[in-house]
C-alpha positions as a Python dict, from the first residue, in 0.01 Angstrom:
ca = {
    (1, 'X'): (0, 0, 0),
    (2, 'X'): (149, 350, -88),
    (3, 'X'): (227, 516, 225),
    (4, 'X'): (95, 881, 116),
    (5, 'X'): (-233, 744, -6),
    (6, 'X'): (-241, 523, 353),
    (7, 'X'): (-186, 882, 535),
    (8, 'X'): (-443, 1056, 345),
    (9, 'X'): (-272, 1460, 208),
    (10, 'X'): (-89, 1601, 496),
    (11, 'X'): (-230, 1977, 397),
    (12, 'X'): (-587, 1844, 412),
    (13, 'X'): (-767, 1993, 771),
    (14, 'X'): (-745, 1735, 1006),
    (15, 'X'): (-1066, 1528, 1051),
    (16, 'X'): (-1052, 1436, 1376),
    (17, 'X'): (-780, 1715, 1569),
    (18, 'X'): (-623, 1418, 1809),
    (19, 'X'): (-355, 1659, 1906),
    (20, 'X'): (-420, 2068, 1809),
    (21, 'X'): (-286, 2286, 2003),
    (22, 'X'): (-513, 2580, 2124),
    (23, 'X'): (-236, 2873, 2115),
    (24, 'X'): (-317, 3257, 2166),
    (25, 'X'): (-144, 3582, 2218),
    (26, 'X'): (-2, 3460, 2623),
    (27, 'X'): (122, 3144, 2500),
    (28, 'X'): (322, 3290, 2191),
    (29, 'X'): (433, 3577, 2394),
    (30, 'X'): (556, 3331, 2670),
    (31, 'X'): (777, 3092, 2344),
    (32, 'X'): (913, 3438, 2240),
    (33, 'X'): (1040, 3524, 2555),
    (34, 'X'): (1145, 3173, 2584),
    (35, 'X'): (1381, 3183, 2259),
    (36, 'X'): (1499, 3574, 2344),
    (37, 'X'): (1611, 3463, 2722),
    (38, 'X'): (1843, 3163, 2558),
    (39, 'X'): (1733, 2911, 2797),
    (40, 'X'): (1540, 2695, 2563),
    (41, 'X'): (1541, 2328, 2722),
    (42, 'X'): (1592, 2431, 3104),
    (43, 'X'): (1646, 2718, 3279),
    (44, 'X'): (1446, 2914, 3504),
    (45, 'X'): (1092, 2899, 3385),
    (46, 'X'): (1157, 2467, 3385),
    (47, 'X'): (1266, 2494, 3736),
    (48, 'X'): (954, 2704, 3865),
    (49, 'X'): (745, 2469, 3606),
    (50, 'X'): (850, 2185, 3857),
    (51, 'X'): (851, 2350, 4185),
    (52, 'X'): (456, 2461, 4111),
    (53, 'X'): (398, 2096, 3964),
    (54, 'X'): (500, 1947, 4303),
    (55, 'X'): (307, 2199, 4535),
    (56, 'X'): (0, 2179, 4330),
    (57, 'X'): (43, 1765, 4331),
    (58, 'X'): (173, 1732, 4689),
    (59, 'X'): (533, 1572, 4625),
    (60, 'X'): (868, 1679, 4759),
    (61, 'X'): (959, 1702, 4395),
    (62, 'X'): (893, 1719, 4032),
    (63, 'X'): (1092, 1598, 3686),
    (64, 'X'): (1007, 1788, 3372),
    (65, 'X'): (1077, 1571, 3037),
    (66, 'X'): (1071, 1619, 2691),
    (67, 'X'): (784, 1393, 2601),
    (68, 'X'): (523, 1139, 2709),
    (69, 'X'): (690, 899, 2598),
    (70, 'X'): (968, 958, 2828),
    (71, 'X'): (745, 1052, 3120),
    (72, 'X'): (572, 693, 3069),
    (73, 'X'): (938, 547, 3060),
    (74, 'X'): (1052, 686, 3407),
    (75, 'X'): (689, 622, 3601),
    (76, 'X'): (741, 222, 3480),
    (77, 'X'): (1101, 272, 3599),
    (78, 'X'): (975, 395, 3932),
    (79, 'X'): (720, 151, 3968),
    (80, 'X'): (979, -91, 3966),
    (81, 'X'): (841, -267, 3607),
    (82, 'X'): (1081, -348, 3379),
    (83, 'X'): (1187, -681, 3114),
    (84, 'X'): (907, -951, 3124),
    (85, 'X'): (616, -763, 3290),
    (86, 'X'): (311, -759, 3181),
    (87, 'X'): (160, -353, 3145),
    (88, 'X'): (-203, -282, 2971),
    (89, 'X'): (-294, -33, 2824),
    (90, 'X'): (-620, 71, 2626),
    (91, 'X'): (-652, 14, 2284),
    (92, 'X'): (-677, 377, 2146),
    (93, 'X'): (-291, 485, 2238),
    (94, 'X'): (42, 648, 2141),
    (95, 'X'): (217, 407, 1979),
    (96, 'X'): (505, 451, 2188),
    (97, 'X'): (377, 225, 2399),
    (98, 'X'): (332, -76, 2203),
    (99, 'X'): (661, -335, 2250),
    (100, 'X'): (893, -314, 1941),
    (101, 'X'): (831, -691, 1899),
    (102, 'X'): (486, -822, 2010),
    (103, 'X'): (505, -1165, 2185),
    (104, 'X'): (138, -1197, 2228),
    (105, 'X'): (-177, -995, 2126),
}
C-alpha cells in the first residue's frame, strides 16, 4: 500500500484534531520570551514549572521531560516494572507504547 495514499494529504484539515494545540497571544508571547532569554530546554521557567507541579500535586519534587513517551518510561522505571512484565494499556494509544516486537496480542 502507498504510504501517502495510507496517510491521506498532509495539507488536508485534520478530521478528527487528536492533538491541536489551542495557542493565543499569552502562550506565543511566553515561546518568544522563551527563545529571546536563551534558555530553551531548562532554565528558570523549567525549574519554577516543577517546583509549582509538586506543590499543586503534593510531592517533595517534580521531573520535567521532553515527552510522554519519556514521562511513561521513568513512572514504569519507578514503579519498579521493567523486562518480562506484563503492562495494559487501552486500545486507542500512542504508539510509543506498544513493544517493538509483540510476543502476544
Amino acid at each position: 500500500m502507498d504510504a501517502a495514499k495510507h496517510l491521506g494529504d498532509p495539507l488536508l484539515p485534520m478530521k478528527i484534531p487528536l492533538a491541536k494545540p489551542e495557542l493565543g497571544e499569552e502562550e506565543i508571547l511566553a515561546v518568544t520570551e522563551r527563545l529571546r532569554s536563551g534558555w530553551i530546554a531548562q532554565g528558570p521557567k523549567v525549574s519554577e514549572f516543577e517546583n509549582a507541579w509538586a506543590k499543586t500535586v503534593g510531592c517533595k519534587s517534580a521531573c520535567a521531560v521532553s515527552s510522554c513517551t519519556t514521562a511513561l518510561h521513568l513512572a514504569l522505571l519507578c514503579l519498579g516494572i521493567g523486562s518480562g512484565d506484563e503492562v495494559l494499556v487501552p486500545a486507542f494509544t500512542w504508539i510509543d507504547l506498544l513493544p517493538k516486537k509483540r510476543t502476544r496480542i
